[in-house]
C-alpha positions as CSV (number, residue, x, y, z in Angstrom):
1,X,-14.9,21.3,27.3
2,X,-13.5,18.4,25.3
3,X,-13.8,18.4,21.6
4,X,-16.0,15.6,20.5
5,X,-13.8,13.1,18.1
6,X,-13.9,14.0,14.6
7,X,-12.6,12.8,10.9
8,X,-12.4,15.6,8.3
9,X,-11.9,14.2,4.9
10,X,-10.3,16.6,2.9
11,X,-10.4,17.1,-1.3
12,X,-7.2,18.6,-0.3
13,X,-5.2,19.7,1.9
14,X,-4.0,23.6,1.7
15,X,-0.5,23.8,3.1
16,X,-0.4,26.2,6.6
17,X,2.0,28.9,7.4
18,X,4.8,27.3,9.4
19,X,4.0,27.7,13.0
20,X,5.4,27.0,16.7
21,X,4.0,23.3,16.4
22,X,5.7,22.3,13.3
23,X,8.8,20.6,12.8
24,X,11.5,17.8,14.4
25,X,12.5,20.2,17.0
26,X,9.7,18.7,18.8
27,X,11.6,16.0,21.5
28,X,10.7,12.6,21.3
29,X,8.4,11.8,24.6
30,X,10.1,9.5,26.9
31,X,6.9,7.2,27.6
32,X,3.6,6.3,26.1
33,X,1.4,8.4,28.0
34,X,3.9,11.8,27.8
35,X,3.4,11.3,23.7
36,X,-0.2,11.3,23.9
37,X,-0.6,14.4,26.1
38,X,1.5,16.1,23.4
39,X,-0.4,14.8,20.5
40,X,-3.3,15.9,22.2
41,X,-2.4,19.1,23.2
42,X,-1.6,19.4,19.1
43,X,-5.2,18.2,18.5
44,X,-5.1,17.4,15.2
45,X,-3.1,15.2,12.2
46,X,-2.6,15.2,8.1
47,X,-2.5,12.2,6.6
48,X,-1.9,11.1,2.6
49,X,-2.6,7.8,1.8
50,X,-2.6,5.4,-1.3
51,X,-4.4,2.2,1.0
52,X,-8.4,2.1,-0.5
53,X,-10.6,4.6,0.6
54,X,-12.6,2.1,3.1
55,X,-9.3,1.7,5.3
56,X,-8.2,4.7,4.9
57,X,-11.5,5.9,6.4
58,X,-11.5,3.0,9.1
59,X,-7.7,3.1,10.1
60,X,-7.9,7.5,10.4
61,X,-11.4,7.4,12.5
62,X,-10.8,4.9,14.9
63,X,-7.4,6.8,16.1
64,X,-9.6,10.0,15.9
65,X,-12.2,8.4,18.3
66,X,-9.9,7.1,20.5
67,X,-7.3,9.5,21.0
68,X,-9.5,12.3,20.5
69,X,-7.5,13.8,18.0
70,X,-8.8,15.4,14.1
71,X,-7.1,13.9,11.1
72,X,-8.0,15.3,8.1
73,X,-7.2,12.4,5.1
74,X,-6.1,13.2,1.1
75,X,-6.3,10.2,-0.6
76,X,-4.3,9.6,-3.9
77,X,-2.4,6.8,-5.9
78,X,1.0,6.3,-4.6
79,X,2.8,7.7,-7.4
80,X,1.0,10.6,-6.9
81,X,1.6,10.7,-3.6
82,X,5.2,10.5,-3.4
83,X,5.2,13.5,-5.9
84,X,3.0,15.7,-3.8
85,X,4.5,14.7,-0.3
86,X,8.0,15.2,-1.9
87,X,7.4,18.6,-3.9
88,X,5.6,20.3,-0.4
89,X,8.3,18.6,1.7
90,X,11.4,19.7,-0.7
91,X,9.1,23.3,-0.2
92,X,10.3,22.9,3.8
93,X,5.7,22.9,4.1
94,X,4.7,19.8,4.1
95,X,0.9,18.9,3.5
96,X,1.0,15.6,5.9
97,X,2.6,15.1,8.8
98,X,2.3,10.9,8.0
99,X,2.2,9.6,4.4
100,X,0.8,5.3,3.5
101,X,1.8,4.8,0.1
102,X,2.3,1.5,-1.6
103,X,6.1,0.8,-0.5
104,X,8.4,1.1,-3.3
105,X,12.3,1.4,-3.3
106,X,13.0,3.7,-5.9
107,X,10.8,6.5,-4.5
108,X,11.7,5.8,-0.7
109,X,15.2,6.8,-1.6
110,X,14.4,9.9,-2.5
111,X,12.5,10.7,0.2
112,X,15.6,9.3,2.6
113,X,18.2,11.0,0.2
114,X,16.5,14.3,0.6
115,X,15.5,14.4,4.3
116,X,12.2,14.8,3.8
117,X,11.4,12.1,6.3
118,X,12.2,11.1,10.2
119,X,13.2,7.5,10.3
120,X,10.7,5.5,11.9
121,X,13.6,4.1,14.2
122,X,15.1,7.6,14.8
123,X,12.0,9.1,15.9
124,X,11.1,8.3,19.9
125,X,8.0,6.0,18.7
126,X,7.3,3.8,22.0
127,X,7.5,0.4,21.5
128,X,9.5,0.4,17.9
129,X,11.3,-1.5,16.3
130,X,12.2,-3.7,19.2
131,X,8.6,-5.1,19.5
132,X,7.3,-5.2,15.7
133,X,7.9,-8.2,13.2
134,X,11.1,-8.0,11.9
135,X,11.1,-8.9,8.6
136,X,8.6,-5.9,8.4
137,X,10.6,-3.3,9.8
138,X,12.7,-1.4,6.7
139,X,15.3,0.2,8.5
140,X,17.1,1.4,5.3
141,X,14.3,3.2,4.2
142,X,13.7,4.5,8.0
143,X,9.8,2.6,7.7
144,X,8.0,0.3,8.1
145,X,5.4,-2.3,6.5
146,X,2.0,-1.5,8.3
147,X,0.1,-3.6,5.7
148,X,0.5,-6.6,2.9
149,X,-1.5,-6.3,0.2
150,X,-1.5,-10.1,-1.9
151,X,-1.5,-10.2,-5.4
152,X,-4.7,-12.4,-6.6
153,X,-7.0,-12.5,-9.3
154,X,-9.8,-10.5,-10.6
155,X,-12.7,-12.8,-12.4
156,X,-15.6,-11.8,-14.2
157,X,-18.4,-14.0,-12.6
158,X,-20.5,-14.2,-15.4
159,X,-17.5,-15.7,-17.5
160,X,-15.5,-18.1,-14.6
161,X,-17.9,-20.1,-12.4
162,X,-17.1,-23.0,-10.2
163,X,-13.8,-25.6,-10.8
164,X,-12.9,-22.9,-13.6
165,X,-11.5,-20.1,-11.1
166,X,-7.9,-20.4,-10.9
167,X,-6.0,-21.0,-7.7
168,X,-2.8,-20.9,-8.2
169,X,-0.6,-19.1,-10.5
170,X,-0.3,-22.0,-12.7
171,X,-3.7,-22.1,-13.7
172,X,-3.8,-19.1,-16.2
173,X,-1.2,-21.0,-18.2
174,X,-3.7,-22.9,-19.9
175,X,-4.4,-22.8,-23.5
176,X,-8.2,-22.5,-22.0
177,X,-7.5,-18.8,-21.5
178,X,-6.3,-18.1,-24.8
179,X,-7.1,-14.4,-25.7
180,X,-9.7,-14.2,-22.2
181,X,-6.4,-12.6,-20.0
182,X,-5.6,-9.2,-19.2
183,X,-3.1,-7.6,-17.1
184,X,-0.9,-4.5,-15.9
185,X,1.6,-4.0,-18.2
186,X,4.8,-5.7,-17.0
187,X,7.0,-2.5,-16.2
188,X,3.8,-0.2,-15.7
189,X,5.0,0.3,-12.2
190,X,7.9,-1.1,-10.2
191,X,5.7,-3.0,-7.7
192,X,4.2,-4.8,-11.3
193,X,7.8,-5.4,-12.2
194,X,8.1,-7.0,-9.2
195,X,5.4,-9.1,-9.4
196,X,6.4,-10.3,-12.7
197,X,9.9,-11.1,-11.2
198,X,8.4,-12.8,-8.6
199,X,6.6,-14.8,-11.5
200,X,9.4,-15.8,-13.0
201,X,11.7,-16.7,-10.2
202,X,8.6,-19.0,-8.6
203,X,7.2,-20.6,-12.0
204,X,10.1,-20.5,-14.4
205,X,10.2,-19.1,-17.7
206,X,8.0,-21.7,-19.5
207,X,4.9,-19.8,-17.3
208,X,5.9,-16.8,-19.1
209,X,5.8,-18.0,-22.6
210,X,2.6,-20.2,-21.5
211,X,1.2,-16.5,-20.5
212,X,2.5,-14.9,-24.0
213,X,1.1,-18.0,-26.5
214,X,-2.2,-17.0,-24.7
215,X,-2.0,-13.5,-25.6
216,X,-2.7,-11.8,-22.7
217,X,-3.7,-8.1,-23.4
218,X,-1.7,-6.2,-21.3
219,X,-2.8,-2.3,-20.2
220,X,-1.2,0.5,-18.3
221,X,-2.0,-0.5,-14.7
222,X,-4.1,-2.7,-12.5
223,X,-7.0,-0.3,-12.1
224,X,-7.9,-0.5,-16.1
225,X,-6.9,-4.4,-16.3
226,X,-9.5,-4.7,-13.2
227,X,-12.2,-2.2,-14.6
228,X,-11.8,-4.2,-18.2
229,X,-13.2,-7.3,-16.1
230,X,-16.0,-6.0,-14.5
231,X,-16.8,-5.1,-17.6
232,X,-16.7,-8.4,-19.4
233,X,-13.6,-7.2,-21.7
234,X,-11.8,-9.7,-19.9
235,X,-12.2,-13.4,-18.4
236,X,-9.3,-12.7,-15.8
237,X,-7.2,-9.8,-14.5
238,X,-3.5,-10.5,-12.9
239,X,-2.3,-8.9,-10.7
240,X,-6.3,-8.4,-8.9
241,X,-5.8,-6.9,-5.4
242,X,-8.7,-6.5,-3.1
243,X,-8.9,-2.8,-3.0
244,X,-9.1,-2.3,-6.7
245,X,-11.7,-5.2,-7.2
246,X,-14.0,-5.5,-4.0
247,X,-15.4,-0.6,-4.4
248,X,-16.6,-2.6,-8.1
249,X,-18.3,-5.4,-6.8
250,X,-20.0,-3.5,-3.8
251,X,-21.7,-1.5,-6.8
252,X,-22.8,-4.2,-8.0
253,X,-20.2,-5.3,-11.2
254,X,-19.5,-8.9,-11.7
255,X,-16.2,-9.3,-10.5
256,X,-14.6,-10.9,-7.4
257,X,-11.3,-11.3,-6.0
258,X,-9.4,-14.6,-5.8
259,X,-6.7,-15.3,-3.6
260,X,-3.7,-17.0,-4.6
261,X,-2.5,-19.4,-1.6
262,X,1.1,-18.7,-2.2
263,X,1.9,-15.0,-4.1
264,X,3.9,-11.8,-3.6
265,X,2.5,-8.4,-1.9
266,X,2.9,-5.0,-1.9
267,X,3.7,-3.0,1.1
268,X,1.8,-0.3,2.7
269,X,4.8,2.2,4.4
270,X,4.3,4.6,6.6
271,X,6.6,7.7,7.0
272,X,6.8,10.7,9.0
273,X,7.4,13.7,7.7
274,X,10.8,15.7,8.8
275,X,9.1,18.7,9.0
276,X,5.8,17.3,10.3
277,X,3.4,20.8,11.6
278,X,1.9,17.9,14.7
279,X,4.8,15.7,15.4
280,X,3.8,14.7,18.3
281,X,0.0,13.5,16.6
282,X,2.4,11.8,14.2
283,X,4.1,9.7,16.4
284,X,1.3,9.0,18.4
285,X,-0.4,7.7,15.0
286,X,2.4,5.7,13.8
287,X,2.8,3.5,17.1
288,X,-1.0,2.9,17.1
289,X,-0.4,1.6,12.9
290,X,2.4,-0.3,14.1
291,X,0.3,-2.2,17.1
292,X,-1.8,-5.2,16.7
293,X,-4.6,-3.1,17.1
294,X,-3.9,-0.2,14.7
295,X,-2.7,-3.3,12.5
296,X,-6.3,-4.7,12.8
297,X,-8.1,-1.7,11.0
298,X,-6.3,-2.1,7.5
299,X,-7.4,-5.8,7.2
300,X,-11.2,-5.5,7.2
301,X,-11.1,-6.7,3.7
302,X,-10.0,-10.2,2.3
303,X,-7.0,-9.8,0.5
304,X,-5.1,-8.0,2.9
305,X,-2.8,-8.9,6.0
306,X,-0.8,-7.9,8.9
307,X,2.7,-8.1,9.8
308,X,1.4,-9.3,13.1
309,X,-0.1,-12.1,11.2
310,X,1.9,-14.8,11.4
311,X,-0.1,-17.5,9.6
312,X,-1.4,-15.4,6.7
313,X,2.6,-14.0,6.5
314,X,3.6,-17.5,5.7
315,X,1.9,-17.3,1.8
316,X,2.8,-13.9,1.3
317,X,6.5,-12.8,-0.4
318,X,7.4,-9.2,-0.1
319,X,8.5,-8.2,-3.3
320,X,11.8,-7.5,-3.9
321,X,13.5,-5.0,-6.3
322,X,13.7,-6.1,-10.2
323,X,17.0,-5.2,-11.8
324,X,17.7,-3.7,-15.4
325,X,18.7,-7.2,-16.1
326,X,15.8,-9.0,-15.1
327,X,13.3,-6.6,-16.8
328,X,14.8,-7.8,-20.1
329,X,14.3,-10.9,-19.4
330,X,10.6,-11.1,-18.3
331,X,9.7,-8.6,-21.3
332,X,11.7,-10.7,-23.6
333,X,9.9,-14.1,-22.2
334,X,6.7,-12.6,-22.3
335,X,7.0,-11.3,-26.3
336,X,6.9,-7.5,-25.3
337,X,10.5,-6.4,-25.5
């Protein structure tokens, strides 16, 4: 008798023993159907992510219920889950067999540097790369973008009402928002960095001295810059993305999330682990993220879009890398060298 479809969410996930299922001796099925026998015949899937808990939940139960397959779910920031992934994985027992962290290049290398993960392209995935989006498939770093996460805004809506919300990056230049800004700190992160970057290289240098003669107040991350607005600390919080504002706002805090028409975005990569205990399950997982319909599931939320979005892909710039060089520069611009 069949198993009914389940989702375990896990505090944590306790590494097993390493066992006949685990590992890339698995073969690569030749065809769609052969894969999901052998995922099913696994029965179950590990997954760490860093996406927000709501399509985390969404994206893991809808491949449980149609696949009939368990996935249990640890879900952590990204840095905190490249560290984990990498330490069990260097360990030769990894905790997930599939990892979704915010896409970044300096922590992808290691992975790829270490073998610690099958390259998407490499791995027998039906389907992939020939028929995904291009500029979303990251062959260097042997993944793939599953999800675009735009840089907005965070307002307080007790404070900013009406004409006053910004909507474009211009906007917060104005003396108007004198001492009312808050934001990650500029080299808090490398995906900040690279918003930053992408600041400077869209709106010139001038925005960044507009940004420091307003004395923006600048904090170490997005999730405290956010959590400073709800709280009324703050006018405005750059950069806002929709899975840091919208968990405050359902609980009722003032705050909402503003898009900005034409921004940067982060990247949500997905990996397979080397040494994956359900490889199969893995697989089978990763071509169903990489379809329009797995696709589907991580954009329930405004503020987030699909590669297979073609319209919504046209206002969004993945980031790129900021160099050494650059870094001085934006910090210098910005008064916070």
């Amino acid at each position: 008798m069949a198993l009914a479809p389940a989702l375990v969410v896990m505090l944590a996930i306790t590494a097993c023993g390493s066992g006949a299922k685990g590992g890339a001796a698995t073969p690569p099925s030749s065809t769609g159907s052969d894969l999901v026998k052998a995922a099913q015949s696994e029965g179950e899937l590990a997954v760490y992510g860093a996406v927000a808990p709501a399509v985390l939940d969404r994206v893991t139960k809808s491949f449980a219920e149609k696949y009939n397959i368990k996935v249990s779910t640890v879900r952590m920031s990204s840095s905190q889950l490249y560290t984990r992934f990498a330490n069990e994985a260097k360990s030769g027992n990894p905790g997930a067999d599939v990892i979704l962290p915010t896409f970044g290049e300096r922590d992808t290398s290691v992975l790829v540097d270490d073998k610690l993960i099958t390259p998407l392209q490499d791995a027998g995935i039906p389907g992939y790369p020939a028929d995904y989006p291009k500029q979303s498939v990251l062959t260097d770093f042997g993944t793939a973008a599953v999800n675009y996460v735009p840089n907005g805004l965070a307002f307080n809506t007790d404070m900013v009402k009406g004409d006053e919300i910004p909507t474009d990056w211009s906007d917060i230049a104005d003396p108007k928002w004198k001492g009312k800004l808050i934001a990650a700190y500029p080299n808090s992160s490398p995906n900040t960095l690279n918003f930053f970057n992408f600041l400077l290289e869209t709106e010139g240098p001038d925005f960044l001295k507009a940004l420091r003669a307003n004395n923006v107040k600048y904090v170490d991350g997005e999730s405290p810059a956010v959590q400073a607005v709800a709280a009324g600390e703050a006018a405005l919080a750059f950069p806002g993305n929709s899975p840091f504002i919208l968990p405050l706002a359902d609980k009722g805090a003032p705050i909402k999330y503003q898009a900005i028409e034409n921004t940067s975005g982060l990247r949500i990569g997905a990996f397979l682990a080397a040494k994956a205990k359900h490889p199969n399950a893995a697989r089978l997982f990763l071509q169903y993220v990489l379809s329009e319909e797995g696709a589907a599931k991580f954009t329930g939320e405004p503020g987030l879009t699909s590669p297979h979005d073609v319209e919504g892909m046209k206002h969004v710039t993945p980031e790129e890398p900021t160099s050494a060089e650059r870094e001085k520069e934006i910090l210098r611009l910005l008064g916070e060298a």
